[in-house]
C-alpha positions as CSV (number, residue, x, y, z in Angstrom):
1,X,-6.6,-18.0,-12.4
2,X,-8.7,-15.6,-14.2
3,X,-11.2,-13.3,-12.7
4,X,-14.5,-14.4,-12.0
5,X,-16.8,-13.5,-14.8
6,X,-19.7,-11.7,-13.7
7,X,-22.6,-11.0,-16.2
8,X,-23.6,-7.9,-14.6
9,X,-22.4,-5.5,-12.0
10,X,-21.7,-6.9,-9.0
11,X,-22.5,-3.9,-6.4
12,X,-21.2,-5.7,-3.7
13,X,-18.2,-6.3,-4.5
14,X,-17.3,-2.8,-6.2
15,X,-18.7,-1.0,-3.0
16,X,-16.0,-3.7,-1.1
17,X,-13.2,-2.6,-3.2
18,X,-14.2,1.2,-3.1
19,X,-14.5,1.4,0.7
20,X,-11.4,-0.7,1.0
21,X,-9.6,2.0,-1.8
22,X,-11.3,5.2,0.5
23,X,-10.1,3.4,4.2
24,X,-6.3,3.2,2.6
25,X,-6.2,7.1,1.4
26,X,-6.5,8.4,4.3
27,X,-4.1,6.6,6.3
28,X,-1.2,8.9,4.8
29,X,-3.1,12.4,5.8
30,X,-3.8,10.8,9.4
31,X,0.0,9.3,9.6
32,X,0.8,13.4,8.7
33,X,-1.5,15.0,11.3
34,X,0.2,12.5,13.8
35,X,3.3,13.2,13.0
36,X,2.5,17.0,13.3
37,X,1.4,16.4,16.5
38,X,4.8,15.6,17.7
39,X,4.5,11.5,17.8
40,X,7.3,9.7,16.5
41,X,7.0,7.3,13.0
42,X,7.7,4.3,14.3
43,X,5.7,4.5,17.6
44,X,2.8,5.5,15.2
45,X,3.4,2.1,13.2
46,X,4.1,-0.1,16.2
47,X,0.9,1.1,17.8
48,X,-1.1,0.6,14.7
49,X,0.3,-2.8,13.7
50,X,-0.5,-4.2,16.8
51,X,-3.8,-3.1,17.4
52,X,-4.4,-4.7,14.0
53,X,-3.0,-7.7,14.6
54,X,-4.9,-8.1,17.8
55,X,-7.8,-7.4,15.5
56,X,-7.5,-9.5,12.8
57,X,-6.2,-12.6,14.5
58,X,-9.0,-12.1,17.1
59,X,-11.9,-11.8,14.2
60,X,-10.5,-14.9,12.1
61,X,-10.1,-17.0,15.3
62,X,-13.8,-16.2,15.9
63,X,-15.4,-16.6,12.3
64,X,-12.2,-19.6,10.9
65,X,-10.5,-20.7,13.3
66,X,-9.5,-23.8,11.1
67,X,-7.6,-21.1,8.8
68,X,-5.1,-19.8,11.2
69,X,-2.6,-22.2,10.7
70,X,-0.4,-21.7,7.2
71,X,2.1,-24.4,6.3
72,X,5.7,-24.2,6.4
73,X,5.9,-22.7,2.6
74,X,3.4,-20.1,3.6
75,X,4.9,-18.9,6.9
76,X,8.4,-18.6,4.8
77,X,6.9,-16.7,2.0
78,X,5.4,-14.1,4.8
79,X,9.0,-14.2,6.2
80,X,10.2,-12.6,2.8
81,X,7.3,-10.3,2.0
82,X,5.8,-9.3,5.5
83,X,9.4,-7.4,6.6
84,X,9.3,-6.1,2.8
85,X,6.5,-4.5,3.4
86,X,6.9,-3.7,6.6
87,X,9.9,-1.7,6.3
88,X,8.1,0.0,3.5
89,X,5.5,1.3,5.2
90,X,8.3,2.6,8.0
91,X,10.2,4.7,5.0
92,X,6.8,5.9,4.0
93,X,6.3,7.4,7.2
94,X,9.6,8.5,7.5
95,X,8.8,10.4,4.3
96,X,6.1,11.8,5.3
97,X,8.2,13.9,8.1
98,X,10.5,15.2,5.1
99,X,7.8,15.7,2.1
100,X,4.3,17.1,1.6
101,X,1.4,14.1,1.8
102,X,0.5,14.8,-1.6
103,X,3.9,14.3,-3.3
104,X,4.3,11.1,-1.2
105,X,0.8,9.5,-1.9
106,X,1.9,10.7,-6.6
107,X,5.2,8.8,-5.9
108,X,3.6,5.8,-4.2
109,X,1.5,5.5,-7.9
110,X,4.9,4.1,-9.1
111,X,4.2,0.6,-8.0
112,X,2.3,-0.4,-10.5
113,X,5.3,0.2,-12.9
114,X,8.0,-0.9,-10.9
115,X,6.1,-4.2,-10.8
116,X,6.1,-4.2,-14.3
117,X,9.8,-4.5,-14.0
118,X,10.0,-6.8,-11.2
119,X,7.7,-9.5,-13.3
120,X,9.7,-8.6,-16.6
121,X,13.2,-10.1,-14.0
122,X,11.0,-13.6,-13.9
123,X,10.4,-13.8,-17.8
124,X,7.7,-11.6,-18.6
125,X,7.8,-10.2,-21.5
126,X,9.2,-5.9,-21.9
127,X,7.1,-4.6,-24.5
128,X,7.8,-1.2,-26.3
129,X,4.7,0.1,-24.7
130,X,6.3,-0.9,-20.9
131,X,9.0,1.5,-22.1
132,X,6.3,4.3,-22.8
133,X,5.0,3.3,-19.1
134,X,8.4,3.9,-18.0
135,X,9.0,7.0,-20.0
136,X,5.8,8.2,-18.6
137,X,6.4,8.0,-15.1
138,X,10.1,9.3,-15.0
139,X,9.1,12.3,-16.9
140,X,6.6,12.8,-14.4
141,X,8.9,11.8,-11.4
142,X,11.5,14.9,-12.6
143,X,8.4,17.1,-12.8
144,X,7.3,16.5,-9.5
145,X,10.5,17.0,-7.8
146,X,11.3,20.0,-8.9
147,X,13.3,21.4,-11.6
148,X,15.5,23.1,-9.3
149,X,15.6,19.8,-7.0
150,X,13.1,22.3,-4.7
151,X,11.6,18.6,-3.2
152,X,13.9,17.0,0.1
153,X,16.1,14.5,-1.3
154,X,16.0,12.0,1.5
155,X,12.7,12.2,1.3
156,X,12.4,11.3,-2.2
157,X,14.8,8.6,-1.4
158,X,12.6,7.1,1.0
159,X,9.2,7.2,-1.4
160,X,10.9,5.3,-3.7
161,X,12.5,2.5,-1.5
162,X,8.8,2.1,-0.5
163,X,7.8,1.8,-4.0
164,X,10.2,-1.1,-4.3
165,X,9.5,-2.4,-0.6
166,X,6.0,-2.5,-1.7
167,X,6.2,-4.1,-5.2
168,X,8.2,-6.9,-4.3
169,X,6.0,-7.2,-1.9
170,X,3.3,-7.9,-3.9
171,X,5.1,-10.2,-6.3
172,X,6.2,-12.3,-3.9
173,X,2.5,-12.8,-2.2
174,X,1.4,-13.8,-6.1
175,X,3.7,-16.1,-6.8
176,X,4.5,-17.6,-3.7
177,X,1.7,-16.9,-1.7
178,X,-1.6,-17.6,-3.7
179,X,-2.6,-21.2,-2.8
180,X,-3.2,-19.9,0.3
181,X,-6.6,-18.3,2.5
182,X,-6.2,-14.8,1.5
183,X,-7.5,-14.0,5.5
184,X,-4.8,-16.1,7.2
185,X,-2.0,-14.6,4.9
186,X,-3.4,-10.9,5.5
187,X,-3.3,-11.4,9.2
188,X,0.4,-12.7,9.3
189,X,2.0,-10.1,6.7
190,X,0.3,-7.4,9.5
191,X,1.6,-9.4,12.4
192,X,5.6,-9.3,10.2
193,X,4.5,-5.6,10.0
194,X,4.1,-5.3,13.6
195,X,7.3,-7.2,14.2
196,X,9.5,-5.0,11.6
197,X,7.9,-1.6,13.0
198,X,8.9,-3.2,16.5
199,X,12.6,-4.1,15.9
200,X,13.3,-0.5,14.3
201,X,11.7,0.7,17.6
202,X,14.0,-1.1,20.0
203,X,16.5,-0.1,17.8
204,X,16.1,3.8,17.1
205,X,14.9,4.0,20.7
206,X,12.1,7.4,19.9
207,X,11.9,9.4,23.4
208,X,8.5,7.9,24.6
209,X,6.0,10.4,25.3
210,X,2.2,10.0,26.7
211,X,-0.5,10.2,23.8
212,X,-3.3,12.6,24.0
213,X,-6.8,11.9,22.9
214,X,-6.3,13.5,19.8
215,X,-3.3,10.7,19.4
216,X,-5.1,7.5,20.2
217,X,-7.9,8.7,18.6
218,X,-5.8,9.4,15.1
219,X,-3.7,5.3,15.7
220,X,-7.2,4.2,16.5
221,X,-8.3,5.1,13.1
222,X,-5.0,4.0,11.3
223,X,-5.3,0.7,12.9
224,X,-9.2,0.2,12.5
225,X,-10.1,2.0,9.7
226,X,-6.8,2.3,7.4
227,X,-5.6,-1.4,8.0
228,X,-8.4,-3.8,9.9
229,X,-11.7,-2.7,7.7
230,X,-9.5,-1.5,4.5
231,X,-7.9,-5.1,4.6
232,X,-11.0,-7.3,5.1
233,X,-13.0,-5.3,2.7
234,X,-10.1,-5.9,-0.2
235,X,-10.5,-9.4,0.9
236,X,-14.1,-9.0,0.0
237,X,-13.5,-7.4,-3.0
238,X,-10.9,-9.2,-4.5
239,X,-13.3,-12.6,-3.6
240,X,-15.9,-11.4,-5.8
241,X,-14.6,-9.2,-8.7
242,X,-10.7,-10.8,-8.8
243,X,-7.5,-8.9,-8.4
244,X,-7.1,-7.8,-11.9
245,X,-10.6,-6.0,-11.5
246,X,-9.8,-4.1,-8.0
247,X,-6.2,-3.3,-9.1
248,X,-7.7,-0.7,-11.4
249,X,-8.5,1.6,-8.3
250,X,-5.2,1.7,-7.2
251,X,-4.6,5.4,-9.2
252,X,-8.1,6.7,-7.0
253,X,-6.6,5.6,-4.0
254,X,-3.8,7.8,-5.0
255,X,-5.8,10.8,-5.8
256,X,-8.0,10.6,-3.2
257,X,-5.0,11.0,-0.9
258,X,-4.2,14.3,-2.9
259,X,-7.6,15.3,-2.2
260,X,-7.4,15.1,1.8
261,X,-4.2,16.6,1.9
262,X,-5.5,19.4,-0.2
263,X,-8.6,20.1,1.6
264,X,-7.3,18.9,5.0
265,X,-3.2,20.1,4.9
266,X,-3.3,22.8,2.9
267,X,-1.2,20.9,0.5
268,X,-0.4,23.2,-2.2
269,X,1.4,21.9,-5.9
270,X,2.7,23.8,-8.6
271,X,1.8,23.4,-12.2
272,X,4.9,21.3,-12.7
273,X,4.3,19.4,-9.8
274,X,1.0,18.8,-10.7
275,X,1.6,17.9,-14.4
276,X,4.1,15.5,-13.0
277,X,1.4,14.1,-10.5
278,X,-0.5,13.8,-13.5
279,X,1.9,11.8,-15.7
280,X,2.7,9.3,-13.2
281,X,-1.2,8.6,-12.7
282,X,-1.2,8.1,-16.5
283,X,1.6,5.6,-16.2
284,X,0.0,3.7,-13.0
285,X,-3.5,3.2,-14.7
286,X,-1.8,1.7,-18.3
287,X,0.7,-0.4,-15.9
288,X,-2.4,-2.0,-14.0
289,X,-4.2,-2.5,-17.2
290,X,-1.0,-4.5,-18.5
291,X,-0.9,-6.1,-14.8
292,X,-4.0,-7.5,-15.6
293,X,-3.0,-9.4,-18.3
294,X,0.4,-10.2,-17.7
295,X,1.6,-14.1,-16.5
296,X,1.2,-13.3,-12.7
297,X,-1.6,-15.9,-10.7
298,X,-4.8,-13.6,-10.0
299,X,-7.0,-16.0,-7.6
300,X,-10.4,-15.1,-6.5
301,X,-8.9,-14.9,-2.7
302,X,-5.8,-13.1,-2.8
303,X,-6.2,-10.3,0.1
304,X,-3.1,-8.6,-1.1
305,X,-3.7,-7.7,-4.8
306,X,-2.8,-4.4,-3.5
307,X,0.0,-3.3,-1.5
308,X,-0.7,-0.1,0.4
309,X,0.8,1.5,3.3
C-alpha cells in the first residue's frame, strides 16, 4: 500500500516519528554508560526486554484487548524475525563493550543498504545506482575502520551481523508480517526479544551482581523510554505519515547517537573516521529514498518500518 497522502503537514504525526527517532538514539549511549558501569550485556537486555514486555502487553490489554491474539501465520513470522532481531540487538551490545558508541551507532546506518540487497534476493530489481549505494557505504566502511585496521575487529564483526540481524528483520515483518495490527506484532517481536536475550543469559551464565540506582535508573530508561514510548510513538507515526515517509529519519537517528556520544562520552573521530561516518550516512539516506519506492508492502500500521536496537 502506498502512503497516506496528506495535503498538508501533518504535525502530529512528524512530532510521532521524531520523538520516536530521538527515544531510539539514545538507547546506545545509555547501553554504553551501563556497560561502563560494570553490568553485563545480556543482563542489560534481559532486564530491559522484559520490563517492556510487561509494558506493552499490559497497555494493549488495557486499550485492545481484542488485538492480542495473532493467528498461526503471524506468531510464525515473529518466530523468524523476533530471535533475528533479538540476537541483533545482543551483538550490538556486545559491540558496544569492544567499540566507541559513535562508530557503532555509523555502522548501524548500513541497514538501509543491506536491505537493498536482501529485497534485490526476492526479485527486486539492482540498479547501477544500488551499486553507487554500495560503493558509497564500503568506501565509507574502510574509512571508518581505520586504515591501519586501528578499530577492534570483533567488534566490527559484531556491528555488522547486527546490520544483517536487523535487515532481515525488517524484510521479514513487510512481507510476512503486514496484514497484521502493527501493536500486537510490536509487542510479540519485544516479547521474542525478551526470550532470545534470556536463552543467551542461561547460557553464558554473567556473574550476577546487585544494581545500583544509577543501574535501574539507566534499564528503566532503556526499557521505557528507548523501547516502550519509542515503539508506540513509531506506531503512531507510521499510522499517520506511512513507513516510506518515517524511514527517512532513520540517518538522524544515527547522527543523533553521534551527537550524545560526543557530548556525553567524549567520543572522539578522526577526519577519516569522520569522512567515513559521513559516506555511509550518504549511502543510508539514497538507500531509504530507493526503499521507498521499491516492491516492498508499506501499510499505514506497520510498527516496525524501522528496526532499531
Amino acid at each position: 500500500m502506498p502512503a497516506p497522502s496528506h495535503s498538508t503537514l501533518d504535525l502530529a504525526g512528524w512530532s510521532s516519528a521524531l520523538a520516536s527517532t530521538l527515544s531510539f538514539s539514545i538507547a546506545a549511549p545509555i547501553g554504553t554508560v551501563l556497560i561502563n558501569l560494570g553490568l553485563d550485556p545480556t543482563t542489560i537486555l534481559v532486564l530491559r526486554f522484559w520490563l517492556a514486555t510487561a509494558l506493552l502487553f499490559g497497555t494493549l490489554g488495557l486499550t485492545a484487548p481484542g488485538r492480542l491474539r495473532l493467528p498461526r501465520s503471524g506468531l510464525l513470522a515473529v518466530l523468524a524475525a523476533g530471535p533475528a532481531i533479538g540476537l541483533g540487538v545482543l551483538l550490538y551490545f556486545w559491540g558496544l563493550t569492544r567499540l566507541h558508541t559513535s562508530i557503532a551507532a555509523m555502522l548501524i546506518a548500513l541497514e538501509p543498504l543491506v536491505t537493498l540487497l536482501l529485497l534485490a534476493l526476492r526479485g527486486e530489481r539492482f540498479t547501477y545506482r544500488n551499486t553507487l549505494r554500495v560503493a558509497l557505504g564500503l568506501l565509507g566502511v574502510y574509512l571508518l575502520v581505520g586504515l591501519q585496521g586501528s578499530v577492534d575487529g570483533l567488534g566490527v564483526l559484531m556491528l555488522l551481523g547486527t546490520v544483517l540481524l536487523s535487515s532481515f528483520h525488517t524484510v521479514a515483518l513487510q512481507w510476512f508480517l503486514t496484514e497484521h495490527d502493527g501493536r500486537a506484532v510490536m509487542a510479540y517481536v519485544v516479547l521474542s526479544m525478551a526470550l532470545t536475550s534470556s536463552v543467551f543469559w542461561l547460557f553464558l551464565r554473567p556473574a550476577w551482581q546487585p544494581l545500583s540506582w544509577q543501574a535501574w535508573l539507566g534499564v528503566g530508561v532503556l526499557a521505557f523510554v528507548c523501547t516502550y514510548i519509542a515503539r508506540l510513538t513509531l506506531f503512531a507515526g507510521v499510522k499517520r505519515l506511512g513507513g516510506g515517509q518515517v524511514a527517512l529519519l532513520a540517518p538522524v537517528e544515527t547522527f543523533l547517537t553521534i551527537i550524545w556520544s560526543v557530548l556525553f562520552l567524549g567520543d572522539r573521530l578522526t577526519l577519516a573516521q569522520a569522512a567515513g561516518g559521513v559516506l555511509i550516512l550518504l549511502s543510508a539516506v539514497l538507500a531509504v529514498r530507493r526503499l521507498g519506492r521499491a516492491k516492498v508492502p508499506q501499510p499505514d500500521e506497520t510498527a516496525e518500518v524501522i528496526a532499531s536496537p
